[in-house]
LOBA-577262 format. One record per residue: residue in one letter; x, y, z of N, C-alpha, C in turn. Coordinates in steps of 0.05 Angstrom, whole numbers. Layout:
+--------+--------+--------+--------+--------+---------+--------+--------+--------+--------+
! residu !  neast ! nnorth !    nup ! caeast ! canorth !   caup !  ceast ! cnorth !    cup !
+--------+--------+--------+--------+--------+---------+--------+--------+--------+--------+
!      A !      X !      Y !      Z !      X !       Y !      Z !      X !      Y !      Z !
...
+--------+--------+--------+--------+--------+---------+--------+--------+--------+--------+
This chain:
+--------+--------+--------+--------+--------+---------+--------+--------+--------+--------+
! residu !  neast ! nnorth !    nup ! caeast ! canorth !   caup !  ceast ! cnorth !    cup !
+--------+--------+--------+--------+--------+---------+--------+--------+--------+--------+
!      X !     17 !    -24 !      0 !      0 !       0 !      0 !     18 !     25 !      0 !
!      X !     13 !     42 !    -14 !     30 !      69 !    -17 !      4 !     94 !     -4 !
!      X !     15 !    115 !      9 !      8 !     133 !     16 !      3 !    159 !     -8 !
!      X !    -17 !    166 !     -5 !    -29 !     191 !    -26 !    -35 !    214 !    -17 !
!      X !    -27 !    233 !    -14 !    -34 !     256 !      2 !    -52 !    279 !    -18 !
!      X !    -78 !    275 !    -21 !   -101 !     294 !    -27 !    -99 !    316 !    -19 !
!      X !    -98 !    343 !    -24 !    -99 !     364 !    -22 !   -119 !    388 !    -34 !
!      X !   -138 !    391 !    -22 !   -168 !     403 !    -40 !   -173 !    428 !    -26 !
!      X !   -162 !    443 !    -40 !   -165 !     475 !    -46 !   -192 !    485 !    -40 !
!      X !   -186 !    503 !    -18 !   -221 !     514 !    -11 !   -226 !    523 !    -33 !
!      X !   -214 !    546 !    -61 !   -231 !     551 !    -84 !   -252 !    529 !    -95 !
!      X !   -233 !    502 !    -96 !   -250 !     478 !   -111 !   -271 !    459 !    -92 !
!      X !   -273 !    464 !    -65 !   -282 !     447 !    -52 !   -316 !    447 !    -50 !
!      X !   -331 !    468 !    -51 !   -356 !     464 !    -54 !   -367 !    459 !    -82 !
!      X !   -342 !    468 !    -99 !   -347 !     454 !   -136 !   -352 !    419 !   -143 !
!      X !   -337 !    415 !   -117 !   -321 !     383 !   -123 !   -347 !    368 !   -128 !
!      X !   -349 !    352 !   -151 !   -366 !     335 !   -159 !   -367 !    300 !   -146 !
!      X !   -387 !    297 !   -136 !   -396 !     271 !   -119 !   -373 !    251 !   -126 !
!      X !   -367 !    242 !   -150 !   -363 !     226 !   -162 !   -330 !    226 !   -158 !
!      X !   -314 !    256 !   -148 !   -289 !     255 !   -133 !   -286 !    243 !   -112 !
!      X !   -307 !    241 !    -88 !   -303 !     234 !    -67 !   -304 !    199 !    -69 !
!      X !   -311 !    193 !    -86 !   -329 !     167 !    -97 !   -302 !    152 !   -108 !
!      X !   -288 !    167 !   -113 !   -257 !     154 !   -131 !   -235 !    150 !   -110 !
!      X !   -236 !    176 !    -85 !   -227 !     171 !    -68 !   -228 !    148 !    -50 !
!      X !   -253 !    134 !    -48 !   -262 !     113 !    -37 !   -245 !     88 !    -52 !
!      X !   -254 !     88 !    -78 !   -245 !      74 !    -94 !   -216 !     64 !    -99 !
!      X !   -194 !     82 !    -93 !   -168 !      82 !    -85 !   -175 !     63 !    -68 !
!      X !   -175 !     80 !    -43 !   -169 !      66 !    -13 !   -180 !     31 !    -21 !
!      X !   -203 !     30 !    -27 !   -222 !      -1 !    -31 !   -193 !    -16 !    -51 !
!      X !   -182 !     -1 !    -64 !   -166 !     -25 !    -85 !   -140 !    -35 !    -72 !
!      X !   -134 !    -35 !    -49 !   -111 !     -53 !    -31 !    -88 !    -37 !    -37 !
!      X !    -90 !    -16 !    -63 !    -62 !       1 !    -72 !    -58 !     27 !    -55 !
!      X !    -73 !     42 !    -42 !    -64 !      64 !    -35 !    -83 !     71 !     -9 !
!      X !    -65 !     83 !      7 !    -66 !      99 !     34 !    -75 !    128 !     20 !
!      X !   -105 !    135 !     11 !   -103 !     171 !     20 !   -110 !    181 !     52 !
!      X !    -99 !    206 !     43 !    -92 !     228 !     67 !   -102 !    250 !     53 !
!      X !   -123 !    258 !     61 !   -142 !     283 !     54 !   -128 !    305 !     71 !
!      X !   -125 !    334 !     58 !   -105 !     355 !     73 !   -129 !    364 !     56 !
!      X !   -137 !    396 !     70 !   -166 !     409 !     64 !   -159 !    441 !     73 !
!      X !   -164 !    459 !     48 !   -164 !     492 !     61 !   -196 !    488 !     61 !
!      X !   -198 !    513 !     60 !   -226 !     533 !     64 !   -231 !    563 !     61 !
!      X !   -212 !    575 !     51 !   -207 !     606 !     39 !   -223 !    623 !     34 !
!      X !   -242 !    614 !     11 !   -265 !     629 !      7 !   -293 !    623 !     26 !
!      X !   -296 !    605 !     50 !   -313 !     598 !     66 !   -299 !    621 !     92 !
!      X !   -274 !    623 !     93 !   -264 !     639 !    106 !   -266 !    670 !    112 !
!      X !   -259 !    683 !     78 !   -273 !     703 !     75 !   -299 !    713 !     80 !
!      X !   -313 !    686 !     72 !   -332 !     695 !     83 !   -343 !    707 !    105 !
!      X !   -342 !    685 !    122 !   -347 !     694 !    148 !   -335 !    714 !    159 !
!      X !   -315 !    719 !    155 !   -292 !     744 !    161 !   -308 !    772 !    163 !
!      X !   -319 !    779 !    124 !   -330 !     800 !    112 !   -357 !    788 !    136 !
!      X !   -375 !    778 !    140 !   -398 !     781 !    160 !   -395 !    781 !    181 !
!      X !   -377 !    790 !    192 !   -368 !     790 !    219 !   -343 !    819 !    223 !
!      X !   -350 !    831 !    195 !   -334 !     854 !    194 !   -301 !    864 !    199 !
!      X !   -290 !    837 !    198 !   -259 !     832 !    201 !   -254 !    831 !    172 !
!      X !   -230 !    855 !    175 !   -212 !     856 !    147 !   -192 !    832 !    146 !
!      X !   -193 !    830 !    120 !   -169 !     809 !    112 !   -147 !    822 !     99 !
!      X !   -121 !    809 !     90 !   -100 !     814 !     67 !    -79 !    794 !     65 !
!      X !    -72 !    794 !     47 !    -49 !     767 !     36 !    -30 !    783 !     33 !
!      X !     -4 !    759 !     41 !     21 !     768 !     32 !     40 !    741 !     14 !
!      X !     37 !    745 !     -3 !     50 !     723 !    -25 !     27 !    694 !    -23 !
!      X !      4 !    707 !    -26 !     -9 !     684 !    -25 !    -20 !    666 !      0 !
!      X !     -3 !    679 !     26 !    -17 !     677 !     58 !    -24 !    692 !     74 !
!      X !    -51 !    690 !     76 !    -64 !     692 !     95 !    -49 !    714 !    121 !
!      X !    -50 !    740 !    132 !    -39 !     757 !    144 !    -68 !    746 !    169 !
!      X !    -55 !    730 !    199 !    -73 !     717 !    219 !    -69 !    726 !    240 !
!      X !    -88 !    750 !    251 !    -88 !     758 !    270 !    -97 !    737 !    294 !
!      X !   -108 !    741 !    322 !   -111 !     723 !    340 !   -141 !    722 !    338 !
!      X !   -152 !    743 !    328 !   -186 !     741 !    331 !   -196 !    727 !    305 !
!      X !   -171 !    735 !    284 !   -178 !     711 !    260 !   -179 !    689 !    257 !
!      X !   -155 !    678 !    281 !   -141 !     661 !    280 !   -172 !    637 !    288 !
!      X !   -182 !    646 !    306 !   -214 !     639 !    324 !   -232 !    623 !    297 !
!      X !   -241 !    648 !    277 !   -253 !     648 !    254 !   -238 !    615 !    237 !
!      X !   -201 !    621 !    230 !   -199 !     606 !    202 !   -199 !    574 !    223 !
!      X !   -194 !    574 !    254 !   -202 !     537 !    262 !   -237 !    535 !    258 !
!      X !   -255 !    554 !    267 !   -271 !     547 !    258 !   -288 !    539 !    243 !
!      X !   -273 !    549 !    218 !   -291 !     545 !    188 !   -272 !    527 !    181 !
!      X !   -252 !    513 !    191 !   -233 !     485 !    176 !   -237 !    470 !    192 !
!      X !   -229 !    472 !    216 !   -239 !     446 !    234 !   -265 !    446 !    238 !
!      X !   -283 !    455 !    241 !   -308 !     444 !    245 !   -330 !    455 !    226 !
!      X !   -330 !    460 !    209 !   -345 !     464 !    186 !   -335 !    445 !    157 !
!      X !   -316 !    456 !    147 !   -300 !     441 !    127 !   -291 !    420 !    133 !
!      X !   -274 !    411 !    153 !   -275 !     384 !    162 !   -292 !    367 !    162 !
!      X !   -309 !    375 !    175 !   -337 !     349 !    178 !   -350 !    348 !    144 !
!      X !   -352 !    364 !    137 !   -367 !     369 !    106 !   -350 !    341 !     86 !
!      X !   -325 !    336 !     90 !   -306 !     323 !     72 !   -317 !    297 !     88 !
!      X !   -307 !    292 !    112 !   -313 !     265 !    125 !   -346 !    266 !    117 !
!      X !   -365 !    283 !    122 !   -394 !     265 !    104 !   -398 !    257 !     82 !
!      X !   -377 !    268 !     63 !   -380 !     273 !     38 !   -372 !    240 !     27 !
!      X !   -345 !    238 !     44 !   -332 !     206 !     39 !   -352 !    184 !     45 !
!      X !   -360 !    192 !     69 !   -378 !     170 !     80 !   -411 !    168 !     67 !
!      X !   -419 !    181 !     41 !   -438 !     185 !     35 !   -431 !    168 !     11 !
!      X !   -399 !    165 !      5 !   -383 !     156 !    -18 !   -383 !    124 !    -15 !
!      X !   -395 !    122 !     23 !   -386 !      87 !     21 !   -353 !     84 !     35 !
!      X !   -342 !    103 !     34 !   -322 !     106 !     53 !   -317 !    109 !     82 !
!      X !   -289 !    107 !    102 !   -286 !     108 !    128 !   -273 !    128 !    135 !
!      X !   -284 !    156 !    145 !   -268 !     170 !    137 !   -256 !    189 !    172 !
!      X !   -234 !    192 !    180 !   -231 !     206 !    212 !   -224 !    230 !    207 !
!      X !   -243 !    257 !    213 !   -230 !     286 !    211 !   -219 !    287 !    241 !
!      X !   -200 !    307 !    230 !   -181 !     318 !    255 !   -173 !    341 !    243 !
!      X !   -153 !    355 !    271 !   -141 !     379 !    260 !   -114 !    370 !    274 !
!      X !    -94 !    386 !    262 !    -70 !     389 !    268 !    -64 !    398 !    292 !
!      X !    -77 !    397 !    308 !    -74 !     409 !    334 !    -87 !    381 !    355 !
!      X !   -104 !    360 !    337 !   -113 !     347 !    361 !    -95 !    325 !    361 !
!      X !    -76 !    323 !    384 !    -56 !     308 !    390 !    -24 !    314 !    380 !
!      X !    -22 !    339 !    379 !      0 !     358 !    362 !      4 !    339 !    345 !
!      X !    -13 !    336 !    329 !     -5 !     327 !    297 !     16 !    335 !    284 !
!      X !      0 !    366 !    278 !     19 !     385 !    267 !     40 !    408 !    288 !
!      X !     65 !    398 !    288 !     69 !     422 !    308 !     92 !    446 !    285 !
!      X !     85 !    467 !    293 !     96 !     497 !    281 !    112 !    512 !    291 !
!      X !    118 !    531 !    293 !    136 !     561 !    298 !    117 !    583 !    275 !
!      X !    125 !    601 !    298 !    123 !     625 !    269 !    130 !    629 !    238 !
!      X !    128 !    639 !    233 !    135 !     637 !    199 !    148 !    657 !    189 !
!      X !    129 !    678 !    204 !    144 !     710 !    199 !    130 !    730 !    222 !
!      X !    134 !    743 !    235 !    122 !     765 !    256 !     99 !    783 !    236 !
!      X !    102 !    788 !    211 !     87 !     805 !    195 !     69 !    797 !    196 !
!      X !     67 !    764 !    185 !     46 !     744 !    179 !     23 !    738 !    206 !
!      X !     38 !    752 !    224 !     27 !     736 !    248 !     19 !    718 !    264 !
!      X !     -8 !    701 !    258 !      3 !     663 !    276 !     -4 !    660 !    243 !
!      X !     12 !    656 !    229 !     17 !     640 !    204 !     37 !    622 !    217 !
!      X !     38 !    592 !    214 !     65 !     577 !    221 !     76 !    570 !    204 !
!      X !    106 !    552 !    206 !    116 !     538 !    183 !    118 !    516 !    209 !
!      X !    106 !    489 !    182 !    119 !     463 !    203 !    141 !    459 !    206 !
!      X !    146 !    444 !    231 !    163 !     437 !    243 !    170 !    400 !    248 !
!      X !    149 !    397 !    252 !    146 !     370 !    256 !    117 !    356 !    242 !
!      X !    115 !    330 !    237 !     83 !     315 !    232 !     88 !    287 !    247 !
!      X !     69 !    284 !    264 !     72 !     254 !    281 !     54 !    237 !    258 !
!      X !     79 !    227 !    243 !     62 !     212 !    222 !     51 !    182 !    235 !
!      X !     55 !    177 !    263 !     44 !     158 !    268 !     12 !    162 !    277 !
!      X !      1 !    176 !    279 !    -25 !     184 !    279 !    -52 !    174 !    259 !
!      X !    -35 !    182 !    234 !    -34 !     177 !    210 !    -34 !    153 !    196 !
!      X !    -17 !    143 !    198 !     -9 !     109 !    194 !    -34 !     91 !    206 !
!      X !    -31 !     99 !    234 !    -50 !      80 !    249 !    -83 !     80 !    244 !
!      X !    -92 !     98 !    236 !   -113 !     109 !    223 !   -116 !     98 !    191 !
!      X !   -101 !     95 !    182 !   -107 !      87 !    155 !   -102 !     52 !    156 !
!      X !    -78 !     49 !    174 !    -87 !       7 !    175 !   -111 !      6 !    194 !
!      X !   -122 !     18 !    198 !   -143 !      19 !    216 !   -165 !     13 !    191 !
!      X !   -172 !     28 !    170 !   -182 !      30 !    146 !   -207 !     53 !    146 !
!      X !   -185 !     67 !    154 !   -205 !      96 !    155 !   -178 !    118 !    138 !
!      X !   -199 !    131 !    127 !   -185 !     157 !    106 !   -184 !    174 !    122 !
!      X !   -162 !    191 !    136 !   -152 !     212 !    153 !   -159 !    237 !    134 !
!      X !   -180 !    260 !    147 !   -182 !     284 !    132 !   -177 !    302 !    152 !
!      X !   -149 !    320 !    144 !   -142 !     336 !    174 !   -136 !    363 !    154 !
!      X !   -144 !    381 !    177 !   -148 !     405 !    184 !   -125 !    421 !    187 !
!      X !   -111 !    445 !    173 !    -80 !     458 !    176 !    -78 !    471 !    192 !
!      X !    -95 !    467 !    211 !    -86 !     480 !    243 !    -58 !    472 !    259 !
!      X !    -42 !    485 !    267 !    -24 !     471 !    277 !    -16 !    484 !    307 !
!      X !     -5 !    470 !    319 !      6 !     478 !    348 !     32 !    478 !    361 !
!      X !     50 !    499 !    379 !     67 !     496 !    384 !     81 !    484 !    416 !
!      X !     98 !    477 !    423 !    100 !     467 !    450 !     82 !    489 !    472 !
!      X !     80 !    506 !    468 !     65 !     527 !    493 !     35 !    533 !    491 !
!      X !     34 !    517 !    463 !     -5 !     521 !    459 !    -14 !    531 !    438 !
!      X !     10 !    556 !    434 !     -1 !     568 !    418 !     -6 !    545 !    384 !
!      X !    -33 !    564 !    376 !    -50 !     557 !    347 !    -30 !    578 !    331 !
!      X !    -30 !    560 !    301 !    -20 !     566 !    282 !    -39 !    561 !    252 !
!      X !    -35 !    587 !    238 !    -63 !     582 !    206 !    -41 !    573 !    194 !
!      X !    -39 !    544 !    185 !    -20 !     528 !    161 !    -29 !    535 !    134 !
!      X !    -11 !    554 !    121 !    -36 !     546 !     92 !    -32 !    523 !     76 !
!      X !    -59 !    502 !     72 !    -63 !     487 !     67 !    -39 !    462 !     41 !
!      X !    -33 !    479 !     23 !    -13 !     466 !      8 !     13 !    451 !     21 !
!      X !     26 !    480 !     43 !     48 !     474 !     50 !     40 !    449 !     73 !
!      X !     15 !    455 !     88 !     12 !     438 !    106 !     15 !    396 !     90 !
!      X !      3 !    394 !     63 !     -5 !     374 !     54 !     29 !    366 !     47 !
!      X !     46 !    382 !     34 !     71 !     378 !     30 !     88 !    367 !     54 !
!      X !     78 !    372 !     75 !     99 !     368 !    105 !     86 !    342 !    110 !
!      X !     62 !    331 !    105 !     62 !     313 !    112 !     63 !    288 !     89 !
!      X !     57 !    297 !     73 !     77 !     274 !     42 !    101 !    274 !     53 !
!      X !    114 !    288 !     63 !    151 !     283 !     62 !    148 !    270 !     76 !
!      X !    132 !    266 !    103 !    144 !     247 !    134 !    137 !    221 !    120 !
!      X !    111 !    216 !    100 !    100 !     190 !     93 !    111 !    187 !     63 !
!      X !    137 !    197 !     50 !    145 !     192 !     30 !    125 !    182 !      8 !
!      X !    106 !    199 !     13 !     77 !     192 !     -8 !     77 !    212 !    -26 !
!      X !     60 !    201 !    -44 !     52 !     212 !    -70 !     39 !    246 !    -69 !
!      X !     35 !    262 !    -78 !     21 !     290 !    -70 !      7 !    301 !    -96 !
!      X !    -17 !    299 !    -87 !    -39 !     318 !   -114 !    -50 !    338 !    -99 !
!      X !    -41 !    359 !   -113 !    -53 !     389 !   -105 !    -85 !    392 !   -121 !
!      X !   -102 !    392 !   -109 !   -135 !     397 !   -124 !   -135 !    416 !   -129 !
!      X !   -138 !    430 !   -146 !   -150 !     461 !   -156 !   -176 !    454 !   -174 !
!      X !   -186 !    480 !   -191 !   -203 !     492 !   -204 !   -193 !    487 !   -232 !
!      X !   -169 !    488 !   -235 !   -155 !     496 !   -259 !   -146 !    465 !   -271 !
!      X !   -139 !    466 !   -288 !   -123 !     438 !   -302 !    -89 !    438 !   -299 !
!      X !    -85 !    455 !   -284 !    -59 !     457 !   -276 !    -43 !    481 !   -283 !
!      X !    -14 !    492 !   -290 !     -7 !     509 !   -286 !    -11 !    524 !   -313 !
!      X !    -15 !    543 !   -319 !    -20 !     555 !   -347 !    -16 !    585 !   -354 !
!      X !     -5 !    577 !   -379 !     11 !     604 !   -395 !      2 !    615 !   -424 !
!      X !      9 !    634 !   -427 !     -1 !     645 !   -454 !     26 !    634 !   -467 !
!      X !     18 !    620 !   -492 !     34 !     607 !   -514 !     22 !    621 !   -541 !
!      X !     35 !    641 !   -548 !     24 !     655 !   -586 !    -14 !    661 !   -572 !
!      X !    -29 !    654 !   -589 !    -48 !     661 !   -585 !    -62 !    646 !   -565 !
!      X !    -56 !    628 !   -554 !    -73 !     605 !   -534 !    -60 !    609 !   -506 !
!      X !    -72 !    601 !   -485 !    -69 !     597 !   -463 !    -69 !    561 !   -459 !
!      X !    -42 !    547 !   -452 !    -36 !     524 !   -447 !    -39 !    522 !   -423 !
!      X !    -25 !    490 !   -415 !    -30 !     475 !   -391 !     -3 !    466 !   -395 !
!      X !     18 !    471 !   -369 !     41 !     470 !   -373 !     40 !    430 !   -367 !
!      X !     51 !    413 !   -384 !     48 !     390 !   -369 !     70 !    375 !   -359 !
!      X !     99 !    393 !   -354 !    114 !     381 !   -335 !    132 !    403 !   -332 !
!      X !    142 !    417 !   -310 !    151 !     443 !   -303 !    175 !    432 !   -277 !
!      X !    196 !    445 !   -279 !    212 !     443 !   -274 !    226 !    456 !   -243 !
!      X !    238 !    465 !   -230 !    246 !     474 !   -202 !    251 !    510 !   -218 !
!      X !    264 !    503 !   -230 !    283 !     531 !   -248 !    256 !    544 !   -257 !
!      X !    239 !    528 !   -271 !    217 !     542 !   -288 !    198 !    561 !   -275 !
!      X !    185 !    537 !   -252 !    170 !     554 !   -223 !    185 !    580 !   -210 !
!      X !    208 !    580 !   -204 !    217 !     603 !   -197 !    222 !    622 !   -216 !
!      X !    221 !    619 !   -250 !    224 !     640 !   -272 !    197 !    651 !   -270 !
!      X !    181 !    635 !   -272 !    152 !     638 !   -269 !    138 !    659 !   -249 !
!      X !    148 !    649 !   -226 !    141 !     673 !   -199 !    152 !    694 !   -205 !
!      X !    182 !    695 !   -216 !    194 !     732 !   -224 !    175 !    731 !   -246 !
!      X !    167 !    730 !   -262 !    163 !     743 !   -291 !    125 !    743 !   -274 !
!      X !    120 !    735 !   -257 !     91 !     747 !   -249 !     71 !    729 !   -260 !
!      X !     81 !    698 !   -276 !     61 !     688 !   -283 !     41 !    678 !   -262 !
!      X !     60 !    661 !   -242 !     47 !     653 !   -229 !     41 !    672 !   -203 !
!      X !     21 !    676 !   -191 !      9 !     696 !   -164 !      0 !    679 !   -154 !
!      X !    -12 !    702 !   -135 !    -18 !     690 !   -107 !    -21 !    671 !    -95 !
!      X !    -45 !    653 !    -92 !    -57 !     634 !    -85 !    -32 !    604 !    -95 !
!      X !    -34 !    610 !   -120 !    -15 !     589 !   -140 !     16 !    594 !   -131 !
!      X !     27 !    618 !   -116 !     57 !     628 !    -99 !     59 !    596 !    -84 !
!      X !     46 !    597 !    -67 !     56 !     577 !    -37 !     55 !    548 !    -49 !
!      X !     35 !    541 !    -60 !     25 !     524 !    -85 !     52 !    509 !    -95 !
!      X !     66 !    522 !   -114 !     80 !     504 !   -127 !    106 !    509 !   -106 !
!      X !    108 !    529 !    -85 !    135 !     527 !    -74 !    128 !    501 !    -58 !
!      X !     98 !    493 !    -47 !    102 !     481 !    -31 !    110 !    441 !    -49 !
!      X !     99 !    450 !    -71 !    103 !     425 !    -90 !    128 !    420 !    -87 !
!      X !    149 !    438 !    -91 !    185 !     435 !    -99 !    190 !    423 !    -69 !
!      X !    185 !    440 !    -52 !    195 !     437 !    -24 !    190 !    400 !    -18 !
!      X !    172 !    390 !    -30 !    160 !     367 !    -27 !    186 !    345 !    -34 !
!      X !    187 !    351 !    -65 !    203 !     343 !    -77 !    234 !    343 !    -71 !
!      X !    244 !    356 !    -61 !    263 !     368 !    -53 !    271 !    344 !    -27 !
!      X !    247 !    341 !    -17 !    254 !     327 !     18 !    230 !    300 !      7 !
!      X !    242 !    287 !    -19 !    229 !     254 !    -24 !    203 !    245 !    -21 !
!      X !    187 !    269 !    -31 !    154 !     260 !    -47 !    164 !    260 !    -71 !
!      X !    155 !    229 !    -81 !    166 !     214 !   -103 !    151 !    229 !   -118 !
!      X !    129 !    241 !   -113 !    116 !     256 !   -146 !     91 !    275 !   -135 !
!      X !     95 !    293 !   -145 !     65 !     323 !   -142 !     58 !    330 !   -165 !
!      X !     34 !    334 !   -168 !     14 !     331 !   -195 !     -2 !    364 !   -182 !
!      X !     -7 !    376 !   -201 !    -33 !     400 !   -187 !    -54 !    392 !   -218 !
!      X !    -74 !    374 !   -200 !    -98 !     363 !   -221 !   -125 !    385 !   -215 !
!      X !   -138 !    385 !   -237 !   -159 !     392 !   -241 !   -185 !    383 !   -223 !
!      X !   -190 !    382 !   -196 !   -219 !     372 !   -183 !   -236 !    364 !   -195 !
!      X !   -242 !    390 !   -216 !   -274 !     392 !   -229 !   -275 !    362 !   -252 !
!      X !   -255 !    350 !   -257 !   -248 !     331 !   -276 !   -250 !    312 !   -257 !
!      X !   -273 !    297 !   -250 !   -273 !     268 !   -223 !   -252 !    253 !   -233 !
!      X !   -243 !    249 !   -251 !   -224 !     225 !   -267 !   -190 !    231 !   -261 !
!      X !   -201 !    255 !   -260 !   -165 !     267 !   -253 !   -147 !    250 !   -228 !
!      X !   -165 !    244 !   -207 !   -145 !     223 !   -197 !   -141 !    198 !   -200 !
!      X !   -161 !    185 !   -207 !   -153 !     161 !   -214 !   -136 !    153 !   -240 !
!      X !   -135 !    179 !   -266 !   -118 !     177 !   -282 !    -86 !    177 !   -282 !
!      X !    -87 !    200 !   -245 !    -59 !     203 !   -244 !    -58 !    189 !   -222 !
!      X !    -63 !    168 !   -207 !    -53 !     148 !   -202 !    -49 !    121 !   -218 !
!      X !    -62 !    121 !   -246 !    -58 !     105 !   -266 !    -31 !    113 !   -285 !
!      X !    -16 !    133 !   -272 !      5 !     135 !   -285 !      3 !    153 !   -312 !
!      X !    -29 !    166 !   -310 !    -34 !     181 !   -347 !    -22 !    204 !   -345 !
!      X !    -22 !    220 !   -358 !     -6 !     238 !   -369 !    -34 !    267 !   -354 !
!      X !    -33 !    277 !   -340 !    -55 !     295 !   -329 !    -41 !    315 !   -312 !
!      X !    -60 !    333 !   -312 !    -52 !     367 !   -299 !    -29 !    371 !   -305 !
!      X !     -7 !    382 !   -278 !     13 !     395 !   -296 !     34 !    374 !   -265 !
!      X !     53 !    357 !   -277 !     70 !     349 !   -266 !     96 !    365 !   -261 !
!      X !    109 !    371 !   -226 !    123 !     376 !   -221 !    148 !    367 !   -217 !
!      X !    173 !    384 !   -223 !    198 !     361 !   -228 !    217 !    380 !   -216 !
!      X !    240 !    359 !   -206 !    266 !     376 !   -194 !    274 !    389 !   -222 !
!      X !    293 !    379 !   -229 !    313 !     391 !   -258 !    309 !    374 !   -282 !
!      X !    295 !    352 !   -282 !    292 !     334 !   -300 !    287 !    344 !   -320 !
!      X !    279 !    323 !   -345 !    267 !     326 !   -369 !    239 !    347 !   -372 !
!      X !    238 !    374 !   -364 !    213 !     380 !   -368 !    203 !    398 !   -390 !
!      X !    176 !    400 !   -395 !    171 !     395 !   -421 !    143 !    415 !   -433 !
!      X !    145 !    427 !   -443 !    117 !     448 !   -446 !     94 !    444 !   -470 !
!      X !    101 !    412 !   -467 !     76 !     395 !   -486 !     53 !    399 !   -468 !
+--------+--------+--------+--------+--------+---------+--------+--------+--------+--------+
């Protein structure tokens, strides 16, 4: 059994079509793969934010988390968005345990930056939590809350969170988006980059192709790669097929690579 680490972008997550959660099942059921559901909530976030009259702002694509925000983004991931994925699986015929990174210091953090405020960067993932939960035969859907030795809560954003814990479980990593993966203006068309490089991503961020949201995104893909996730894919959600094609080894979204052969077919 190999480990899969799911990653589903609050943009794509109330898009996500039945028939994703349904494939996810379908993995786990085929004796080949351990998923690990990693889950934002961004635009469920905003929301609540704007009705509750708290300003927001990003800085390279994270989340700027004050302490009264900080209240807001566990509650709309751990207990709203969380539970939503675990019904969603189990409506799929699946076994599914939400948690957050904080229950049983799953995830533990530090600061990230003083600007950022409780934004963390991990530090650690008790991937035995994890493990035991999935030979158990339940699909782990956790929450990027994270915690430090003194208590303090930390807002993980979601990508980097899913990358820290592929590296401890040397598993596979698909980033879910909206999109079919990374994409550029080529002559008159707008492409789908389908295998991009360490060098390319960072030409890409200077020259402004890639922004915000998509910033942490592919840094957190390299970083992955970098520390032995054998492979990160950023697939298309809205396409139910998209995972099971790229665990079939097909050629889909836009595949991430150290220096290798990569390729703007």
């Amino acid at each position: 059994m190999k480990y899969l680490v799911i990653k589903c972008g609050g943009s794509v997550f109330e898009a996500l079509p039945t028939a994703f959660y349904e494939n996810i099942v379908k993995l786990h059921q085929s004796g080949e793969w351990y998923p690990v559901i990693v889950h934002g909530g961004g635009p469920l976030i905003n929301s609540l934010l704007e009705k509750l009259g708290i300003k927001t702002h990003f800085v390279n694509g994270l989340r700027v988390t004050t302490d009264e925000m900080l209240d807001v983004v566990e509650m709309v991931l751990s207990g709203s968005v969380n539970k939503k994925v675990v019904k969603y699986l189990t409506q799929a015929e699946g076994k599914a345990f939400g948690m957050s990174g904080v229950d049983g210091g799953l995830i533990k953090a530090k600061q990230l930056d003083p600007k950022l405020g409780y934004v963390g960067e991990v530090t650690s993932v008790e991937a035995s939590f994890i493990t035991n939960l999935c030979q158990q035969g339940y699909i782990p859907v956790i929450s990027p809350i994270a915690i430090d030795e003194q208590g303090q809560r930390y807002n993980i954003n979601g990508d980097i969170a899913a990358s820290a814990i592929a590296k401890v479980l040397e598993a596979k990593l698909c980033l879910i988006s909206d999109i079919p993966g990374i994409m550029v203006q080529h002559e008159d068309d707008t492409v789908v980059l389908r295998k991009v490089s360490k060098t390319e991503v960072e030409q890409l961020i200077a020259d402004e192709v890639i922004t915000g949201g998509m910033i942490p995104k592919v840094q957190a893909a390299i970083d992955g790669l970098v520390h032995k996730v054998p492979e990160v894919a950023i697939l298309n959600g809205l396409d139910s097929e998209s995972l099971l094609d790229f665990c079939a080894g097909k050629e889909v979204g836009t595949k991430l690579v150290l220096e290798k052969e990569a390729s703007h077919a």
